[in-house]
C-alpha beads as a LAMMPS data file, in Angstrom:
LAMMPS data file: protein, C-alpha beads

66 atoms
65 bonds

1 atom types
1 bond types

-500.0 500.0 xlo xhi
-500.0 500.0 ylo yhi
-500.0 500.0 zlo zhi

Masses

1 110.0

Atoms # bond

1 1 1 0.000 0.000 0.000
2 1 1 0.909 3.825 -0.396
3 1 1 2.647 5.524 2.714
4 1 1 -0.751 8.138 2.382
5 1 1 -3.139 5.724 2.994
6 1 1 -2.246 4.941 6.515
7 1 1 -2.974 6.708 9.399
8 1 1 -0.714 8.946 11.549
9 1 1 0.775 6.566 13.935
10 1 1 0.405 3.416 11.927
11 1 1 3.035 1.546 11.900
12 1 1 4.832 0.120 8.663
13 1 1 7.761 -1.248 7.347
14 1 1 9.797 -0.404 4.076
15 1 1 10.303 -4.026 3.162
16 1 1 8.631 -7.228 2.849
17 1 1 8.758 -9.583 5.468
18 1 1 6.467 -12.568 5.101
19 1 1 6.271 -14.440 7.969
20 1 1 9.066 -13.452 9.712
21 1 1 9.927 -11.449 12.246
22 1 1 10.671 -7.596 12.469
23 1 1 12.794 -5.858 14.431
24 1 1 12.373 -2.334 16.004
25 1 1 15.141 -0.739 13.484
26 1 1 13.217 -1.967 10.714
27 1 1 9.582 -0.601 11.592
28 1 1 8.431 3.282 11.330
29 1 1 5.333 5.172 12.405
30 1 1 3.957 7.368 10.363
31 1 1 3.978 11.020 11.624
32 1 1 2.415 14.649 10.268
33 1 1 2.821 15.829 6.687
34 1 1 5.393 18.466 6.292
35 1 1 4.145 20.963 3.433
36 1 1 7.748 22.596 3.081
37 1 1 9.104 19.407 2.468
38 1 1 5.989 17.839 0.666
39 1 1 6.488 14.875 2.277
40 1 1 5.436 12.873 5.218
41 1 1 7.706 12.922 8.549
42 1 1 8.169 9.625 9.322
43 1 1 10.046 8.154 12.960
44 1 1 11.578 4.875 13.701
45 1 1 10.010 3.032 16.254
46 1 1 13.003 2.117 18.493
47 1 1 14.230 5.966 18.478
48 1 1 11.768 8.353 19.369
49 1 1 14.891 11.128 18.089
50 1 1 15.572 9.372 14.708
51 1 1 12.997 10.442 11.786
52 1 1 12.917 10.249 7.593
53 1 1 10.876 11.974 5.105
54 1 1 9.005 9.920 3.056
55 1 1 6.863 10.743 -0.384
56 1 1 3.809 9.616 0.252
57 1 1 3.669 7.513 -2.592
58 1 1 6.386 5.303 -1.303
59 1 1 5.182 1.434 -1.256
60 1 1 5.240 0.429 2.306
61 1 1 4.327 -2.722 3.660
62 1 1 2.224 -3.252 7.107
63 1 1 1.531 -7.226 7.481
64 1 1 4.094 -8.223 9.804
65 1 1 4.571 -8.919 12.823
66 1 1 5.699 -6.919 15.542

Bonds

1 1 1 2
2 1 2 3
3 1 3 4
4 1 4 5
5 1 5 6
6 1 6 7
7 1 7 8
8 1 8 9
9 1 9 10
10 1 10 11
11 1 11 12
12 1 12 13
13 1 13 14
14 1 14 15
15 1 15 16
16 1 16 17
17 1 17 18
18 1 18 19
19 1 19 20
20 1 20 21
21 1 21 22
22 1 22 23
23 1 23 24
24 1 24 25
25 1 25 26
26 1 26 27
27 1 27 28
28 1 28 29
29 1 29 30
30 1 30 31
31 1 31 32
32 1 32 33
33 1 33 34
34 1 34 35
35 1 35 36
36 1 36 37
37 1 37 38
38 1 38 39
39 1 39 40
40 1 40 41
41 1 41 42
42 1 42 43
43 1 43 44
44 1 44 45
45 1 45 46
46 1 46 47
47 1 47 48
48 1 48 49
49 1 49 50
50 1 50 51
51 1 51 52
52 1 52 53
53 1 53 54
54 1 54 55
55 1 55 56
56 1 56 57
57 1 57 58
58 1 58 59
59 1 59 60
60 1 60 61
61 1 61 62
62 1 62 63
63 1 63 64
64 1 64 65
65 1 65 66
């Protein structure tokens, strides 16, 4: 799915994982849209200081477990 179809604070990952396992590094939550940046402000799960802009068109994936 499309990184603008979630919800702020849904969590998602940037690759596939199947059935396995993810680990904290590997999992973001989706924060507020920036408009100067025209993208989404995006943390990392396991560092609350530690965040990425995403386009909101970016193909994330959220069926995995946490």
């Amino acid at each position: 799915m499309k990184l603008k179809e979630l919800k702020k604070g849904d969590l998602f990952a940037l690759k596939p994982h199947g059935e396995k396992h993810v680990t904290d590094s590997q999992v973001y939550i989706k924060g507020e849209y920036d408009r100067t940046e025209k993208k989404y402000d995006c943390g990392r799960a396991d560092d609350i200081s530690y965040s990425r802009y995403f386009d909101g068109n970016k193909t994330v994936y959220t069926d995995f477990v946490y």
